[in-house]
N, C-alpha and C positions, 0 to 999 in steps of 0.2 A: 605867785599865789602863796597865801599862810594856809600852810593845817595846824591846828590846833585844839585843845580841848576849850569847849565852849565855859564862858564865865558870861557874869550878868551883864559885864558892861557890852555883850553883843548883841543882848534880849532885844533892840530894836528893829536889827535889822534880820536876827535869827525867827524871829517873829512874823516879819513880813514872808521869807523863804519857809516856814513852818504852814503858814495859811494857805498861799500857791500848792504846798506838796498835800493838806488837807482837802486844796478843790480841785484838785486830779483825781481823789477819791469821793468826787462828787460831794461834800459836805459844805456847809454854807460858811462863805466865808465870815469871817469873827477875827480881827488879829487883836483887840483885846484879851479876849478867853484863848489865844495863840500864846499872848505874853504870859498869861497869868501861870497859862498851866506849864511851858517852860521855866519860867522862876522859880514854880512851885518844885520840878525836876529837880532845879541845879542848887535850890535853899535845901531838900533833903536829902540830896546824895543818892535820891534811889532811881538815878538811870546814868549812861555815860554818853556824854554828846559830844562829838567831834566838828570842827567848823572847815570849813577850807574861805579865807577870805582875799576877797582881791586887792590891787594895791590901795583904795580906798578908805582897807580894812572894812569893806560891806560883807555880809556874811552872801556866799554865792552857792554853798553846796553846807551840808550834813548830814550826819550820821548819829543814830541815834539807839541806844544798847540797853535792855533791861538786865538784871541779874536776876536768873533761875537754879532750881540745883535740879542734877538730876541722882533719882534715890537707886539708878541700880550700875553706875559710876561712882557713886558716892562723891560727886563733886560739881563744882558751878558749872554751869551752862551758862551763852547769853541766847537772848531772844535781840535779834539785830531785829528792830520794829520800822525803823524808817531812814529811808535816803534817800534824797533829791539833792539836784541842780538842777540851777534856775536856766530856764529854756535858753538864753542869750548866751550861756558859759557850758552850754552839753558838747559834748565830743573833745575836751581837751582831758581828758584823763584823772578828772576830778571823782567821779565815781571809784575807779579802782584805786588812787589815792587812799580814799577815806574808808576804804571795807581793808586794804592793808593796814592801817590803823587799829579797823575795830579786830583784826586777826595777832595785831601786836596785844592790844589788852586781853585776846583769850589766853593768850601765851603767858604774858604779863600776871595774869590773876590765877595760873595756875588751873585753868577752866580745861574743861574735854572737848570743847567747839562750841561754835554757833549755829543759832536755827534761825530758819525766815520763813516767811508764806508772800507770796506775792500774786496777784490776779491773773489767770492764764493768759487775758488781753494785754497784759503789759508786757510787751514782744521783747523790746529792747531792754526792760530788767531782768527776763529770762534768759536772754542772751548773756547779760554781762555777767549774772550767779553762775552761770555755765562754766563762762571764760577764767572766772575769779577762783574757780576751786570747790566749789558747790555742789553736792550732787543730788538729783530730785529722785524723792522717796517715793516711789511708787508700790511699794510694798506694804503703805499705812495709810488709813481713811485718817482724815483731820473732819471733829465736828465740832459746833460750835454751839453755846445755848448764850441768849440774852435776854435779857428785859424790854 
């Protein structure tokens, strides 16, 4: 297995595993608007994506990081927004892999940690935020306004 930071020449197959991890969250799959809006990530530099890929070089897992600041640290935060592996490549260690990655770029950037949210039905990514070092805030309501 490669980990690495994702570049465009992976937009194909990052693509394809970005679509899969958007219809787990029940959204309709699109891997064109999957591509577009990854390119559009990795042409502005305003997120950090991680790839883990197999010897194929197919992308099979990622991780994927906003930059936040927080104003009473006075410094970066990330928002880790999304990780998946693809259901054929789960249980060989590819998750915790790629969040030790995204905990080298907190380090890395001089950041105060990272945040995530994750759905209470998602057993096994609760588990693994657990195991990974994570601890769940229960002392803070999260709410949320959209359009």
């Amino acid at each position: 297995m490669i980990y690495r930071k994702a570049t465009q020449q992976d937009l194909e197959s990052l693509s394809q595993a970005f679509n899969s991890y958007r219809m787990f969250y029940q959204k309709k799959a699109d891997v064109k608007a999957a591509y577009d809006f990854l390119l559009e990530r990795i042409c502005n530099n305003d997120s950090e994506i991680y790839v883990a890929l197999n010897d194929d070089k197919y992308v099979v897992g990622f991780i994927q990081l906003y930059p936040l600041l927080s104003s009473t640290r006075m410094k970066k935060y990330w928002l880790l927004n999304d990780l998946f592996v693809v259901a054929e490549c789960r249980g060989q260690g590819i998750s915790v892999k790629l969040i030790e990655m995204a905990k080298d770029l907190v380090r890395s950037t001089n950041a105060c940690g990272m945040y995530l949210e994750t759905e209470k039905r998602n057993k096994i990514g609760n588990n693994l935020y657990s195991r990974s070092g994570f601890k769940l805030m229960d002392d803070v309501n999260f709410y949320e306004w959209t359009l």
